[in-house]
C-alpha positions as CSV (number, residue, x, y, z in Angstrom):
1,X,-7.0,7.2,17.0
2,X,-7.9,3.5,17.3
3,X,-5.1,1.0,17.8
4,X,-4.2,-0.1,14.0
5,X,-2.6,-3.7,13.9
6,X,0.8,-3.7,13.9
7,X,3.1,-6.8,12.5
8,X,6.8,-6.7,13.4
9,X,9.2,-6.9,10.4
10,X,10.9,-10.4,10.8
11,X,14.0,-11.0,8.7
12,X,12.8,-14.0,6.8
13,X,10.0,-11.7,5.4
14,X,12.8,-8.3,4.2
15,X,14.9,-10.7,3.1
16,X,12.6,-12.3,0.9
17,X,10.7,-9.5,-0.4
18,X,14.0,-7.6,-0.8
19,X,15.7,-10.5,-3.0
20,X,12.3,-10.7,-4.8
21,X,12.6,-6.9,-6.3
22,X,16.4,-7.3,-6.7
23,X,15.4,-10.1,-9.2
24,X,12.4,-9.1,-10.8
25,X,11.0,-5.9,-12.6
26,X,7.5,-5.2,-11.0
27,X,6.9,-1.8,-12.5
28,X,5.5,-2.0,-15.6
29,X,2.6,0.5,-15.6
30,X,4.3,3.0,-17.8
31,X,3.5,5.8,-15.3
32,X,4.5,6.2,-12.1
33,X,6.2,3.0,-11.7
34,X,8.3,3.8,-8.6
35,X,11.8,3.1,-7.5
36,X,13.6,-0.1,-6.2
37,X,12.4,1.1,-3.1
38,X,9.3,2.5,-3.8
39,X,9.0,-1.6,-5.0
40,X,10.2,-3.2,-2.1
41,X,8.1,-0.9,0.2
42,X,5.4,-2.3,-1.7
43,X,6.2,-6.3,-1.7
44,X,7.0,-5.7,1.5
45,X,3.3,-4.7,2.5
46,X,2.2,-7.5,0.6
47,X,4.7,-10.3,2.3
48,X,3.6,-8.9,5.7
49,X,0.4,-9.1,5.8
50,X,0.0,-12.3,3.7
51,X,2.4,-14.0,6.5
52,X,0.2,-12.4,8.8
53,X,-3.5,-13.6,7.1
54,X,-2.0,-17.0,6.3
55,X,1.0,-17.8,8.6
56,X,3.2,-18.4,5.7
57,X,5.5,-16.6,3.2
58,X,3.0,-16.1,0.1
59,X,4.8,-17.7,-3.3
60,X,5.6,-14.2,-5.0
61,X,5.4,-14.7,-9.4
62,X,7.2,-12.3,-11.6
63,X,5.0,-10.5,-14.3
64,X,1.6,-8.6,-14.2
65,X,-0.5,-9.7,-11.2
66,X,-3.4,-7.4,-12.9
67,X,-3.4,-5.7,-9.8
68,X,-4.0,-8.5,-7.3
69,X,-2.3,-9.4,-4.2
70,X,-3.8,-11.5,-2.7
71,X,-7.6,-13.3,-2.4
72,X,-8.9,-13.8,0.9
73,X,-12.3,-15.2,1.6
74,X,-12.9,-15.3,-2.5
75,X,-12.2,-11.3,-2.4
76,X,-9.5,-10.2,-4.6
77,X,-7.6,-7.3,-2.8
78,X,-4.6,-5.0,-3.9
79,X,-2.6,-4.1,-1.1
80,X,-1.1,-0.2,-1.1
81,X,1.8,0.6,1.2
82,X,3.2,3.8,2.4
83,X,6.5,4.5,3.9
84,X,7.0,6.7,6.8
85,X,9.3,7.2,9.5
86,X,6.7,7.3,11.8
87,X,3.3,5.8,12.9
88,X,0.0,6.3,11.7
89,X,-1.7,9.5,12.7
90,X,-5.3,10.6,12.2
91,X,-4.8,13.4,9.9
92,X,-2.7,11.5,7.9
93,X,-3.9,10.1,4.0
94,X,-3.6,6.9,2.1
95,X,-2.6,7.4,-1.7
96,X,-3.9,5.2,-5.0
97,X,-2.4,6.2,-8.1
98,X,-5.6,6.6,-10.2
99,X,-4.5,4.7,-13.5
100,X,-4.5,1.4,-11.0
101,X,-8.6,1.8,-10.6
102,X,-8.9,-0.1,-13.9
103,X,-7.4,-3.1,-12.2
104,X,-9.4,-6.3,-11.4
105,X,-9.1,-5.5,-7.4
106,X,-12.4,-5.5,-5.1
107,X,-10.7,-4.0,-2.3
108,X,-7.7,-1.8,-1.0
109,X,-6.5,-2.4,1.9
110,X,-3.7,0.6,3.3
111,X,-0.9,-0.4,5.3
112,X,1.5,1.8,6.7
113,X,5.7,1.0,6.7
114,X,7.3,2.5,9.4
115,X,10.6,1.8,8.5
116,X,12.7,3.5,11.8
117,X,10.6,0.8,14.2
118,X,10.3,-1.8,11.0
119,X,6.5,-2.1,11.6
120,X,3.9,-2.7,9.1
121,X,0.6,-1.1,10.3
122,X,-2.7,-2.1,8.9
123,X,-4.6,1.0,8.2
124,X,-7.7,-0.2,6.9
125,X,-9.5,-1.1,3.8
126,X,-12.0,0.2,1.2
127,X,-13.8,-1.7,-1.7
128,X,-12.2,-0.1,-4.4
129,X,-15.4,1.3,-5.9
130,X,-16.2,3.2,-2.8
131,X,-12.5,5.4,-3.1
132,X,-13.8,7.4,-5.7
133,X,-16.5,9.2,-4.3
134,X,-15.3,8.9,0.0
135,X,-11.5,10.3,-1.9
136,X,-10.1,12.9,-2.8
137,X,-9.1,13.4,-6.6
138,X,-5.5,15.3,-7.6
139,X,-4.2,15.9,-11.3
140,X,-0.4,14.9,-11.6
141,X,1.5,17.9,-11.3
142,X,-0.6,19.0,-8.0
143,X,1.6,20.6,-5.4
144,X,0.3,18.4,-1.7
145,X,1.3,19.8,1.6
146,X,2.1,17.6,4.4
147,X,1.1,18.4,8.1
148,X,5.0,19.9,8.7
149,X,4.5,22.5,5.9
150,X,6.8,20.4,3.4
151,X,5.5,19.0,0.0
152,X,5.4,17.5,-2.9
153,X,4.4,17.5,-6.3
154,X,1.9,14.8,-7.6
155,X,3.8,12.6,-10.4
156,X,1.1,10.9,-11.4
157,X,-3.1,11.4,-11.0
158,X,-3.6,10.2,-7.6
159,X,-7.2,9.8,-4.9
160,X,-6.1,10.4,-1.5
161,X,-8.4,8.9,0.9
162,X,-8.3,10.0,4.9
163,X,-7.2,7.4,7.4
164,X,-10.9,8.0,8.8
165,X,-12.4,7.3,5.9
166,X,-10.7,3.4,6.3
167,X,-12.9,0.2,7.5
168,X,-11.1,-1.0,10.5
169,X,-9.6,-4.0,9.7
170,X,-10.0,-7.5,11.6
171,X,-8.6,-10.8,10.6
C-alpha cells in the first residue's frame, strides 16, 4: 500500500472540534444522522485536514453546510471520515451514506481516524460523480462483513468504495 498522509492530532484541533459538537446539532438529515461521536469523528476530519490545507483552524458555522466542507482551488469538497483503531489497509473500504449524493459537493475526499495513535490519514479522493459507478451500492438493512469475520448491518443505503479505487491525494 502507498504511504497515505498522515496529520498528527494536536489538542488545539480535538478540543475545538470537540467543543464545536458539544454546542451544536450537526445531524439533521433525518436518516442516519450519527451519534455525538459519530459527529465529532466527523468535524474532526474536517478541522484536520483544513488546518492541514490552510495552516489554520477553519471558522466552523452551526446549521446546514449543504454538504460542503470545505472549497479548495474553487472545488467544493465534502470530507467523509472513518474511525478505526488501526491504520489504513488495502482491503479496507470507504463508506458514503447514499441520501448525501444529492448534496452540492464536487468531490469526496476519505480520511481515516485512527483514534488509538490519534492520526488522521488521508485516504484519497473521488469526484463525487465518479462513486457511483467505481462503488459499490448496499440497501439499508444489508448485513457487511469485515476482514475479521465480524459485521454489521447497513442503517442506512450506503456506496462503499475500495481504498484502491481513491486518487492519491497531494496538497
Amino acid at each position: 500500500m502507498r504511504q497515505l498522509p498522515r496529520i498528527t492530532v494536536d489538542d488545539e484541533s480535538y478540543q475545538y472540534s470537540l467543543e464545536f459538537v458539544n454546542n451544536n446539532n450537526i445531524a439533521n438529515r433525518g436518516e442516519f444522522d450519527g451519534s455525538k461521536r459519530n459527529q465529532f469523528v466527523g468535524i474532526l476530519g474536517q478541522v484536520m485536514l483544513y488546518k492541514y490545507l490552510f495552516g489554520k483552524l477553519p471558522e466552523l458555522e452551526s446549521g446546514f453546510d449543504n454538504g460542503i466542507d470545505l472549497v479548495y482551488n474553487d472545488v467544493t469538497i465534502d470530507v467523509k471520515t472513518m474511525e478505526r483503531k488501526g491504520f489504513m489497509r488495502d482491503y479496507y473500504v470507504n463508506n458514503f451514506v447514499a441520501s448525501q449524493g444529492k448534496y452540492e459537493t464536487q468531490v469526496l475526499i476519505f480520511l481515516n481516524y485512527n483514534s488509538v495513535e490519534n492520526i488522521i490519514e488521508i485516504c484519497g479522493w473521488i469526484f463525487k460523480k465518479d462513486l457511483f459507478y467505481k462503488g459499490e451500492f448496499y440497501k439499508k438493512g444489508t448485513k457487511r462483513y469485515r476482514s475479521d469475520g465480524s459485521y454489521f448491518i447497513n442503517e442506512a443505503d450506503m456506496f462503499e468504495i475500495p481504498q484502491e479505487n481513491l486518487k492519491h491525494f497531494e496538497k
